[in-house]
mmCIF entry with sequence, helices, sheets and N, C-alpha, C, O atoms, coordinates in Angstrom:
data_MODEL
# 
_entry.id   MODEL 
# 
_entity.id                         1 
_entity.type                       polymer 
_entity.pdbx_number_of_molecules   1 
# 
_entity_poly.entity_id                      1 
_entity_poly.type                           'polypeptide(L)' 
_entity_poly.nstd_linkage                   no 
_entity_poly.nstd_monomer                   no 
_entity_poly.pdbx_seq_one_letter_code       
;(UNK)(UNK)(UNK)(UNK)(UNK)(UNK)(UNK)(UNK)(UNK)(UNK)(UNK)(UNK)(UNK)(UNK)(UNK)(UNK)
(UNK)(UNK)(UNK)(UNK)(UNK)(UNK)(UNK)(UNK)(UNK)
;
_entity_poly.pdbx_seq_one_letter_code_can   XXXXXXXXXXXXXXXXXXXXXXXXX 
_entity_poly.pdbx_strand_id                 A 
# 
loop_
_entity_poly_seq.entity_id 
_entity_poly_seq.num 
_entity_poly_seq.mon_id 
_entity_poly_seq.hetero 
1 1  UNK n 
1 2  UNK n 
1 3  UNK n 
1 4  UNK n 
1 5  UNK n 
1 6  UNK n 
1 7  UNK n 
1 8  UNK n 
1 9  UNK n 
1 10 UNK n 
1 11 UNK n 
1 12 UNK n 
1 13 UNK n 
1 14 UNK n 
1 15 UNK n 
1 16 UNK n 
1 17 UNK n 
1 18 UNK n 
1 19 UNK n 
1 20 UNK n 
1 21 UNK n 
1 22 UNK n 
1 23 UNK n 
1 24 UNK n 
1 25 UNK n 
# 
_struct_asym.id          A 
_struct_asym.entity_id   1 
# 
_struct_conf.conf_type_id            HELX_P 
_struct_conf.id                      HELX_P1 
_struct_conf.pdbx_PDB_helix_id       AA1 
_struct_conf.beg_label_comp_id       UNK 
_struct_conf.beg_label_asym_id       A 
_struct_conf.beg_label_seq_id        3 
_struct_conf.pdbx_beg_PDB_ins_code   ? 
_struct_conf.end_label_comp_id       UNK 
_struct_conf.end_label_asym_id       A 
_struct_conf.end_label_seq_id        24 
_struct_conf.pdbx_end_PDB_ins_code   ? 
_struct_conf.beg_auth_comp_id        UNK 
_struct_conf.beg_auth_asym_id        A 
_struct_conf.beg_auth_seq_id         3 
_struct_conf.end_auth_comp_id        UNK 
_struct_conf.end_auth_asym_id        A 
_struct_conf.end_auth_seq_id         24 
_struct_conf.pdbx_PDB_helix_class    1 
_struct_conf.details                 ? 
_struct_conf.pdbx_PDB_helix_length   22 
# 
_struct_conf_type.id          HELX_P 
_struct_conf_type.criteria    ? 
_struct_conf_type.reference   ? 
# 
loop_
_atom_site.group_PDB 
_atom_site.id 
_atom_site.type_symbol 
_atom_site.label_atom_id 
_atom_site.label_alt_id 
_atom_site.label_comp_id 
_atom_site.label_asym_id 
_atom_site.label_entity_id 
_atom_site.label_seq_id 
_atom_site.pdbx_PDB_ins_code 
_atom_site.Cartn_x 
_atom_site.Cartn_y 
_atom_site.Cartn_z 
_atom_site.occupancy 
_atom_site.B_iso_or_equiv 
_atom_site.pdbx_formal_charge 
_atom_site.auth_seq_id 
_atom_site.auth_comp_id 
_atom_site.auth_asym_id 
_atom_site.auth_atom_id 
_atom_site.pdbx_PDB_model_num 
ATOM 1   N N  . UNK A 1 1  ? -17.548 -26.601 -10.652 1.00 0.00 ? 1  UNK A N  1 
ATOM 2   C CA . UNK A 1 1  ? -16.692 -25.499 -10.186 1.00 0.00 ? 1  UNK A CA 1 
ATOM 3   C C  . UNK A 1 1  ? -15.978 -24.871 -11.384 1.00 0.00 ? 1  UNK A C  1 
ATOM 4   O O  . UNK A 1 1  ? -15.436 -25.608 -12.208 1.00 0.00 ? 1  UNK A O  1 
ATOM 5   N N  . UNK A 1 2  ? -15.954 -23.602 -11.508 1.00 0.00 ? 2  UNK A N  1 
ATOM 6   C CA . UNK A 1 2  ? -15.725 -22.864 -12.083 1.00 0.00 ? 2  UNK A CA 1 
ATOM 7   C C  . UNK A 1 2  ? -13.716 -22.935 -12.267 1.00 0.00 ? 2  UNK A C  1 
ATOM 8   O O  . UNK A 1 2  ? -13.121 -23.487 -11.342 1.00 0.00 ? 2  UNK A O  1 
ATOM 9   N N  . UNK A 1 3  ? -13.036 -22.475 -13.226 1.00 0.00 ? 3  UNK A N  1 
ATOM 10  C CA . UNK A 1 3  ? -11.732 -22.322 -12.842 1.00 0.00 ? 3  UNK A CA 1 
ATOM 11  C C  . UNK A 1 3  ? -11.900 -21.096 -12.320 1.00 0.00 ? 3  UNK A C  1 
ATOM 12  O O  . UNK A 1 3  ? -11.391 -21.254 -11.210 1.00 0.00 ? 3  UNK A O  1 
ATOM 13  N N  . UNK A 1 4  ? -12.231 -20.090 -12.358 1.00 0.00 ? 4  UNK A N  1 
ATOM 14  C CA . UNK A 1 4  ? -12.253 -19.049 -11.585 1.00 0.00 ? 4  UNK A CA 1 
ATOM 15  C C  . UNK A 1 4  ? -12.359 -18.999 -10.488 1.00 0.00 ? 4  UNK A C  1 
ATOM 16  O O  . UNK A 1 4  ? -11.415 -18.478 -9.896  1.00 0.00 ? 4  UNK A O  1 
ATOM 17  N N  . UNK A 1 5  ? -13.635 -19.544 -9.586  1.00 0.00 ? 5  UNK A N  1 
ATOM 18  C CA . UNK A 1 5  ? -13.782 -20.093 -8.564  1.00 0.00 ? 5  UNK A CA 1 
ATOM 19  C C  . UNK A 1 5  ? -12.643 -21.050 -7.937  1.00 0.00 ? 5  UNK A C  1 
ATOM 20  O O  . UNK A 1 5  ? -12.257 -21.085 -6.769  1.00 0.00 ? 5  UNK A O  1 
ATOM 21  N N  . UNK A 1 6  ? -12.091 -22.037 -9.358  1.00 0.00 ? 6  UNK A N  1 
ATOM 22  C CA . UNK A 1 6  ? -10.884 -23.046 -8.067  1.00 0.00 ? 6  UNK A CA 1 
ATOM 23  C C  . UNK A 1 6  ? -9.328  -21.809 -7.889  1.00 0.00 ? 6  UNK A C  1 
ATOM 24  O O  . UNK A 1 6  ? -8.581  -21.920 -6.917  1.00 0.00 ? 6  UNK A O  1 
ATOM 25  N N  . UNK A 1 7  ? -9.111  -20.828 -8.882  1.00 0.00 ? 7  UNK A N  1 
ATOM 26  C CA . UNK A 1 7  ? -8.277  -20.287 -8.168  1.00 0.00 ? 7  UNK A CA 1 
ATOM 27  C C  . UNK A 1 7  ? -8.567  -19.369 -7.168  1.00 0.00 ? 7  UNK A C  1 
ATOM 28  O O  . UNK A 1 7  ? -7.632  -19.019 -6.448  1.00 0.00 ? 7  UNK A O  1 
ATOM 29  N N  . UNK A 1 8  ? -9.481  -18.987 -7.010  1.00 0.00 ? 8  UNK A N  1 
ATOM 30  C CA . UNK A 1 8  ? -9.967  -18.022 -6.024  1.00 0.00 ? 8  UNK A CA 1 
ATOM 31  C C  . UNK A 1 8  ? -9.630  -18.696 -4.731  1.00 0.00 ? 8  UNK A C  1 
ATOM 32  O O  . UNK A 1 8  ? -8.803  -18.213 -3.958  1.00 0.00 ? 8  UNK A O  1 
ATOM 33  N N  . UNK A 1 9  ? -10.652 -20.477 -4.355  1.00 0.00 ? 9  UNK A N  1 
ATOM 34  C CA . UNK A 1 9  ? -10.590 -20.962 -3.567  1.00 0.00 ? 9  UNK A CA 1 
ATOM 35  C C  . UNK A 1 9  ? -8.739  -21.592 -3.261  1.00 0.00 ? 9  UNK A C  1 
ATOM 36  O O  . UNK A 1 9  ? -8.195  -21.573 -2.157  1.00 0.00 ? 9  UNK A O  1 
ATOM 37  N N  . UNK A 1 10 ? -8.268  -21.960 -4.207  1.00 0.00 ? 10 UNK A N  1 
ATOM 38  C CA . UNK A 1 10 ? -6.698  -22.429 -3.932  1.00 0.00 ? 10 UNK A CA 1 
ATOM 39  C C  . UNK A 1 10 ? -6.039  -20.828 -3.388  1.00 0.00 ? 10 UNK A C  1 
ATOM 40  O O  . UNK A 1 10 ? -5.139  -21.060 -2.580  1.00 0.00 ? 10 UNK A O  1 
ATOM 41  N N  . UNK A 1 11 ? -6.186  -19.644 -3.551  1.00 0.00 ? 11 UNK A N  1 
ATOM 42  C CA . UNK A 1 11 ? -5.674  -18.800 -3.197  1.00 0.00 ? 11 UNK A CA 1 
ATOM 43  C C  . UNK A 1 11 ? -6.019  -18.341 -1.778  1.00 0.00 ? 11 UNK A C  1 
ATOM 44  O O  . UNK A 1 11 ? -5.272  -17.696 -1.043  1.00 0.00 ? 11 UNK A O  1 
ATOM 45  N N  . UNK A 1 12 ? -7.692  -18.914 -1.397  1.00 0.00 ? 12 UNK A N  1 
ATOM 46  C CA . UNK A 1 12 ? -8.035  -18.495 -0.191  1.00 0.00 ? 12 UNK A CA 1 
ATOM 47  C C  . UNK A 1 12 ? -7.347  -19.593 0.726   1.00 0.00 ? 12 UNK A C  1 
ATOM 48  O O  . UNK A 1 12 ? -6.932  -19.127 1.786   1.00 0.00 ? 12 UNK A O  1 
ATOM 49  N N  . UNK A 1 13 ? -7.130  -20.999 0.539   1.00 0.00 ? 13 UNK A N  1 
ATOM 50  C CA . UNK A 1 13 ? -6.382  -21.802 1.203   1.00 0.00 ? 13 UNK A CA 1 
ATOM 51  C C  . UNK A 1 13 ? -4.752  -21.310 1.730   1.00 0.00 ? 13 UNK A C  1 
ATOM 52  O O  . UNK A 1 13 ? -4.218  -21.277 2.839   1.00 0.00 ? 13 UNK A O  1 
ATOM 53  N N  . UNK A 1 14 ? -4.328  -20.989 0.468   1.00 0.00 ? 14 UNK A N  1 
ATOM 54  C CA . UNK A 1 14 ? -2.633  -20.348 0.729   1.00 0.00 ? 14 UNK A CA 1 
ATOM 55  C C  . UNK A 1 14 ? -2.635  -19.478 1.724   1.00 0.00 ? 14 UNK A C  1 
ATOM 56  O O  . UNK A 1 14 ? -1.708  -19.566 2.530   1.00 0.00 ? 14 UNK A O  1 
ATOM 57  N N  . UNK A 1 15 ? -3.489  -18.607 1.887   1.00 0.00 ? 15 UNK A N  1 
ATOM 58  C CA . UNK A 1 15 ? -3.842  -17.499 2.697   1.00 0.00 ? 15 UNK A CA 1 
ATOM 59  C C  . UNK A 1 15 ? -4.002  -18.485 4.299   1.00 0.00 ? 15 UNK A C  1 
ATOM 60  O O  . UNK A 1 15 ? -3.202  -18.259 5.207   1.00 0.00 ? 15 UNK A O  1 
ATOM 61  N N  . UNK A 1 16 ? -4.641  -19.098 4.392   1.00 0.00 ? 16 UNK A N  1 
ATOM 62  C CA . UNK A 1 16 ? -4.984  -19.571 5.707   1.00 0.00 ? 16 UNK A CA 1 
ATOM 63  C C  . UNK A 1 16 ? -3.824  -20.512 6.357   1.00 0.00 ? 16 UNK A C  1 
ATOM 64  O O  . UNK A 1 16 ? -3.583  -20.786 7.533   1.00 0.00 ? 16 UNK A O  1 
ATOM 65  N N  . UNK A 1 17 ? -3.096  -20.966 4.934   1.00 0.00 ? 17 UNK A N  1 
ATOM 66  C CA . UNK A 1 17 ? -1.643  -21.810 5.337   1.00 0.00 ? 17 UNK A CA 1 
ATOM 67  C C  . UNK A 1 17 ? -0.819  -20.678 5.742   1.00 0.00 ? 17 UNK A C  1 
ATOM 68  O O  . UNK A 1 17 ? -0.409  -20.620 6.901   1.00 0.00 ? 17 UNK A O  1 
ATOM 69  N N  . UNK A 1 18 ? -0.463  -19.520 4.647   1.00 0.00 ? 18 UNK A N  1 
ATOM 70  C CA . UNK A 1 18 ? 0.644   -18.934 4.962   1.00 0.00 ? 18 UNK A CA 1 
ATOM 71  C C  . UNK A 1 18 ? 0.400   -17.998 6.092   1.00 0.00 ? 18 UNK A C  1 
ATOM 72  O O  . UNK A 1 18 ? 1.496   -17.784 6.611   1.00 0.00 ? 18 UNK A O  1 
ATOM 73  N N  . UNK A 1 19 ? -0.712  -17.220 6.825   1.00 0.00 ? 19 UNK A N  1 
ATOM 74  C CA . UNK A 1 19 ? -0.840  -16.745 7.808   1.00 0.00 ? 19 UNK A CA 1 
ATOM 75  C C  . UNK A 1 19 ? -0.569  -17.484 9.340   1.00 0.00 ? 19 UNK A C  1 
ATOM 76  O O  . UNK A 1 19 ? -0.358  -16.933 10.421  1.00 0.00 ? 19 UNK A O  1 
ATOM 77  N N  . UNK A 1 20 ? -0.604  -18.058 9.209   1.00 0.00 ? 20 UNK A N  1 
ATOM 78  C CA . UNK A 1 20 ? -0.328  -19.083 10.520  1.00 0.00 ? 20 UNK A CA 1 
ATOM 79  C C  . UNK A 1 20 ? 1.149   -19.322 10.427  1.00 0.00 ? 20 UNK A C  1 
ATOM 80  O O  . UNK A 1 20 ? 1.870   -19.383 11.423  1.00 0.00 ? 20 UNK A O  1 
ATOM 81  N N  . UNK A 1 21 ? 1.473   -19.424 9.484   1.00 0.00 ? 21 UNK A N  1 
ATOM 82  C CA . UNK A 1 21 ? 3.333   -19.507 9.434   1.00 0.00 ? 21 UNK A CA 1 
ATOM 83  C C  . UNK A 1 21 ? 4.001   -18.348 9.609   1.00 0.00 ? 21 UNK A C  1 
ATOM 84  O O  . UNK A 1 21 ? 5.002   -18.250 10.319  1.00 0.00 ? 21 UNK A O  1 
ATOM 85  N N  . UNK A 1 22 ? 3.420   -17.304 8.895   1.00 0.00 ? 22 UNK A N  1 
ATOM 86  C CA . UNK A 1 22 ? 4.188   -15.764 9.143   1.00 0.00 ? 22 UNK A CA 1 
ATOM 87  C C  . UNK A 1 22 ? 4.384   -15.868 10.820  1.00 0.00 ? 22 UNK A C  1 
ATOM 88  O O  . UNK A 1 22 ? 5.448   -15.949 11.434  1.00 0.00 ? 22 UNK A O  1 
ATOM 89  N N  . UNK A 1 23 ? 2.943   -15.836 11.382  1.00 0.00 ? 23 UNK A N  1 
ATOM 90  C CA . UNK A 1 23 ? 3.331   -16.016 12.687  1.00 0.00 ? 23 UNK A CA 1 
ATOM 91  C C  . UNK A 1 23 ? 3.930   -16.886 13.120  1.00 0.00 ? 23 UNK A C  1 
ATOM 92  O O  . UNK A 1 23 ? 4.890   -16.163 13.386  1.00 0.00 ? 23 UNK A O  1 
ATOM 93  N N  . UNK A 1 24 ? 4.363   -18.175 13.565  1.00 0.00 ? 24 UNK A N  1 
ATOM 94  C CA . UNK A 1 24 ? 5.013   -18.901 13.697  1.00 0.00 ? 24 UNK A CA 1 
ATOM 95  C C  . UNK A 1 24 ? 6.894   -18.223 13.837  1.00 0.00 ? 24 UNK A C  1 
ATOM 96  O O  . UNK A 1 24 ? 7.802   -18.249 14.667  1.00 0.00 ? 24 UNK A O  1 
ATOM 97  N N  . UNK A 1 25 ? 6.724   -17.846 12.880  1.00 0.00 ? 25 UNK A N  1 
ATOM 98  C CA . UNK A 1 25 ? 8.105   -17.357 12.532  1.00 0.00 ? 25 UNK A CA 1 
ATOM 99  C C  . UNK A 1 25 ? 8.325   -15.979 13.097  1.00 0.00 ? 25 UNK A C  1 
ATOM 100 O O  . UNK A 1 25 ? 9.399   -15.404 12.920  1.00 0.00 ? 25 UNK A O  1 
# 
């Protein structure tokens, strides 16, 4: 894995955490 690729993928994770919380809230 690329570092490019792991921030891409750590950024697509944040995305799937923090969307579910916006709503939440």
């Amino acid at each position: 894995m690329t570092l490019i690729t792991k921030k891409y993928v750590k950024n697509y994770q944040n995305k799937l955490f923090f969307v579910p919380n916006l709503g939440v809230k």
